[in-house]
C-alpha positions in Angstrom: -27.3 -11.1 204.8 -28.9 -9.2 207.6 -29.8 -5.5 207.4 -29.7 -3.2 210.8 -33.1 -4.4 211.8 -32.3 -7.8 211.9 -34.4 -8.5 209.2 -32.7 -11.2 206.0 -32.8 -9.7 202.6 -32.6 -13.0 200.3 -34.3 -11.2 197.3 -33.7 -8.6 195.0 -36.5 -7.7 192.3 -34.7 -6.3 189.3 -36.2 -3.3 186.5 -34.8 -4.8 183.0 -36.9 -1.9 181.1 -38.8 1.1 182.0 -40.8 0.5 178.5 -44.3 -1.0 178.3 -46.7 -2.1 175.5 -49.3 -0.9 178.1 -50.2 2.4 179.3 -52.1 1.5 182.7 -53.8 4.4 184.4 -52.2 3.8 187.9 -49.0 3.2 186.7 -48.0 5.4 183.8 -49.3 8.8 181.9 -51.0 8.1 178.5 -48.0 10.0 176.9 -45.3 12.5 177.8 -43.0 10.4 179.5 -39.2 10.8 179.7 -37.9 7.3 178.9 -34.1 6.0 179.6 -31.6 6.4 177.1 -30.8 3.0 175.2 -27.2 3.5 176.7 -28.0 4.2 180.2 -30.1 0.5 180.4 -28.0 -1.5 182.2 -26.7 -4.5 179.9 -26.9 -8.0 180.2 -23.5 -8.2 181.5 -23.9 -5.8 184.0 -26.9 -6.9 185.6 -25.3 -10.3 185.7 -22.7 -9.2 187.2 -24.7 -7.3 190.6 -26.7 -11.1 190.6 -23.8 -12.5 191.2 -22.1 -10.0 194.1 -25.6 -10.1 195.3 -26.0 -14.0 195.4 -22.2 -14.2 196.8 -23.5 -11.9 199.7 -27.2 -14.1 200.4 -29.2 -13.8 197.6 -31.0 -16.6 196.5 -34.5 -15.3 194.9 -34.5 -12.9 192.2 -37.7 -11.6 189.8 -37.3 -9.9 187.1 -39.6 -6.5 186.2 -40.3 -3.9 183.9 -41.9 -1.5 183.0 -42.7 -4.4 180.8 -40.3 -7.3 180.8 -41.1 -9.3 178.1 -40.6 -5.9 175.9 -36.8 -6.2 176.4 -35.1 -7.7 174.0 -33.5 -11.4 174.3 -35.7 -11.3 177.3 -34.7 -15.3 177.2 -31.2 -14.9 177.0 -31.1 -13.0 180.2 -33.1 -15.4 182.1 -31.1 -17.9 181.0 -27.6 -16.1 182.2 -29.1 -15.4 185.7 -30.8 -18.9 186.3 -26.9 -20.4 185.5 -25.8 -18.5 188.4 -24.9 -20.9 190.9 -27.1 -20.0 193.8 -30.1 -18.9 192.7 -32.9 -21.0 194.1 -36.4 -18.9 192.8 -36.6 -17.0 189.0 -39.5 -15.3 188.8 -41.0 -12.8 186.8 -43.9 -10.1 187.0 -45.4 -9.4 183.1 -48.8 -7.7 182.0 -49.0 -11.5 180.1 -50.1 -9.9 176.4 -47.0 -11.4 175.3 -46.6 -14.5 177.1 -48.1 -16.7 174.9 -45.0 -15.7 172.6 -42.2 -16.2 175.3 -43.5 -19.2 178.2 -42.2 -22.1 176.5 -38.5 -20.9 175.9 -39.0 -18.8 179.4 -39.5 -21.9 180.6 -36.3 -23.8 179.4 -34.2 -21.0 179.8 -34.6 -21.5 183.8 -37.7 -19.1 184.8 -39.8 -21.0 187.3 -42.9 -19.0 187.9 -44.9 -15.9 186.9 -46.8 -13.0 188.3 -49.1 -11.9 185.8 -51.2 -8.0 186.2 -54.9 -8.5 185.6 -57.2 -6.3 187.4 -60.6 -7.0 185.7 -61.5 -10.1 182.9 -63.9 -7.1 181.5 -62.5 -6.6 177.8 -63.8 -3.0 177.7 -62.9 -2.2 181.6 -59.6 -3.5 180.4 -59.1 -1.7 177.4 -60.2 1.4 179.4 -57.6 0.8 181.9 -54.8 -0.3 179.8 -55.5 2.6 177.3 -56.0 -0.1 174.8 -55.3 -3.8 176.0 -57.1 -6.9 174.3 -57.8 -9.1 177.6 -58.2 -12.2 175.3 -54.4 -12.2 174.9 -53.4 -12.0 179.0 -55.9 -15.1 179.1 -53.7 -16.7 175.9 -51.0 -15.7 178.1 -51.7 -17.3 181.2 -52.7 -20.9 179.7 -49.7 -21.2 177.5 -47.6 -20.3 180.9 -50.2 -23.1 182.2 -48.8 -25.4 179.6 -45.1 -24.4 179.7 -45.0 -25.1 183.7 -44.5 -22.2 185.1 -46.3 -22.8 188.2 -47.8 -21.4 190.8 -49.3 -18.7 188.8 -50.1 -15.5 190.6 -52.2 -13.0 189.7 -51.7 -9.2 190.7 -55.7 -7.4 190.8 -55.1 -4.5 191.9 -58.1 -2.9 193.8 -59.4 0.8 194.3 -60.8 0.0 197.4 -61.2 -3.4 198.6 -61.4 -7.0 197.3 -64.9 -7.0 197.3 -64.9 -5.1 194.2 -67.2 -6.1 191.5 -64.2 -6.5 189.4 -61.7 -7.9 191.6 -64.2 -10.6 192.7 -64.9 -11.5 189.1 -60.9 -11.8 188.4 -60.9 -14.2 191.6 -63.7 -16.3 190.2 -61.5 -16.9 187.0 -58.6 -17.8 189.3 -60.6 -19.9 191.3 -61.5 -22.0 187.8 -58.3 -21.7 186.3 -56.0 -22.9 189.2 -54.5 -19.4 189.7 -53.3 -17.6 193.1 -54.6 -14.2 193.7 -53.1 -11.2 195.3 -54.7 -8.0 195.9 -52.5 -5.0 195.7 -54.6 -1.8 196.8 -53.7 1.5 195.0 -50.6 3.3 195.9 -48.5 6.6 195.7 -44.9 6.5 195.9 -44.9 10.6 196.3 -47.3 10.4 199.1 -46.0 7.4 201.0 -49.1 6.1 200.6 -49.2 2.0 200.6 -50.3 -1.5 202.7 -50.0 -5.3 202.5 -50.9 -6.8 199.9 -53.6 -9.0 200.1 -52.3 -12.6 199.8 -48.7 -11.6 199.9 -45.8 -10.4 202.0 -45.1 -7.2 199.4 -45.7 -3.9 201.6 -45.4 -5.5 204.9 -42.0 -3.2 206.8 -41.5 -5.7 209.2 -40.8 -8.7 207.3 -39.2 -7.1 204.0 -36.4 -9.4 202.4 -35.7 -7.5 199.3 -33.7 -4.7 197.7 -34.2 -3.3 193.9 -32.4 -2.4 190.8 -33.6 -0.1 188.6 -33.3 -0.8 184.8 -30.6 2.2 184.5 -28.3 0.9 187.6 -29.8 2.1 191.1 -29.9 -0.4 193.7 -32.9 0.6 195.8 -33.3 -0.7 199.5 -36.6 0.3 199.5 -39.4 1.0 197.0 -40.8 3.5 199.2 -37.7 6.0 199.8 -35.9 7.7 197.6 -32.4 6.4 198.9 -30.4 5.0 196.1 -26.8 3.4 195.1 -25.5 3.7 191.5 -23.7 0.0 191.0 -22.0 1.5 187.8 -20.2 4.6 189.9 -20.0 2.4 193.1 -19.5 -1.0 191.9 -21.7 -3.7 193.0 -20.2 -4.8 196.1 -19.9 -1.2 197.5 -23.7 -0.4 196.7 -25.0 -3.4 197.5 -23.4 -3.4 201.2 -24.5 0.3 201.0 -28.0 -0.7 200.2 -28.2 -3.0 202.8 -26.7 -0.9 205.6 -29.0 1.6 204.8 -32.4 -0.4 204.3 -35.2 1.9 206.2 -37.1 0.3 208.8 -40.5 1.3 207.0 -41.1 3.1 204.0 -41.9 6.7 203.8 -42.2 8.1 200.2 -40.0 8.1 197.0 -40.4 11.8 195.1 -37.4 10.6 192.6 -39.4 7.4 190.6 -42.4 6.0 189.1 -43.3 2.4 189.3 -42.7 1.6 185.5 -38.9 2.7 185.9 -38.3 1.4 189.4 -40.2 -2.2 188.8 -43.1 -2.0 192.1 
């Protein structure tokens, strides 16, 4: 499936939840927010449903996202209907890891291959700061049992205020470098500003090369994270926004005014 630059989107990054156990400075306000109606969530059927119009069209690698995923309920079960789907080829998911320890095992026998897990400092008070109240001991709980489970490569997100040579990002890539982790550095960003770059160690941000389109936990197909453009799969129907999605694909990103990155999945 080839977009109008040439370019082959193979991946699509999919919002199960706009809810998290965390409240991260840089990603969502301590309190106050507007959260999704229970019945506008897409449901399990549903979202099985655009993986498979989606795979049928070229998709082969798909991660699942939050908010926090692993906050969703019969997170497992979902996994498990979207790694049956013949076609898929990479199941990945992105989690803040406080609940990992909980899920990796049966995550891992339900079909999810790898994770991405957030961890911007192995400070327990910087973290609690950050988090507004996260226990750090339970991430690193997190990443060994997803160690033990075999959900490898394990990547780690650090995101950085202004460079990798931060005091604390250099610290998380010292615990990476002993515990057999990949890091990537994702530097601050604001979808209302445009403001954005490649992240360190990955493709994510990079225009040129982009492969991948995004569903939103309440049903918008996004073809970039970085523009507000967006097709409704419940109004449209899959195949119609997905070929709308993909015909419409920016060549770079701009700025997106209509989400946040807890409801749209980064």
């Amino acid at each position: 499936m080839l977009d109008r630059f040439n370019r082959k989107i193979n991946y699509l990054r999919i919002s199960v939840t706009d809810r998290c156990n965390l409240r991260c400075k840089y990603c969502m306000p301590e309190s106050g927010i507007e959260l999704l109606k229970h019945e506008d969530i897409l449901r399990f059927d549903e979202i099985v449903n655009v993986v498979k119009v989606a795979v049928d069209s070229g998709i082969d690698k798909v991660r699942i996202t939050g908010g926090e995923p692993l906050v969703r309920k019969d997170i497992v079960k979902l996994v498990s209907m979207i790694w049956e789907i013949d076609g898929i080829k990479d199941l990945s998911m992105t989690t803040n890891g406080i609940f990992l320890d909980q899920f990796a095992e049966d995550l891992k026998k339900a079909g999810l291959q790898r994770v991405n897990v957030s961890l911007d400092t192995i400070d327990p008070e910087t973290y609690k700061l950050l988090t507004r109240g996260g226990n750090v001991k339970r991430v690193f709980k997190g990443i060994e049992a997803a160690k033990n489970a075999g959900l490898k490569p394990i990547k780690v997100n650090c995101v950085v205020w202004n460079s990798s040579q931060e005091e604390d990002a250099k610290a998380v890539a010292k615990y990476c470098k002993e515990n057999d982790l990949q890091i990537r550095y994702i530097h601050q960003m604001n979808l209302s500003t445009g403001e954005f770059s490649i992240v360190e160690g990955g493709d994510g941000g990079n225009c040129i090369k982009c492969n991948r389109l995004r569903l939103t936990a309440n049903g918008k197909l996004k073809p970039c994270l970085f523009n507000d453009l967006e097709f409704d799969v419940r109004k449209l129907g899959a195949e119609k926004a997905l070929k709308l999605a993909v015909e419409n694909k920016p060549k770079s990103g701009t700025f997106n005014q209509t989400n946040k990155f807890f409801n749209i999945g980064g």
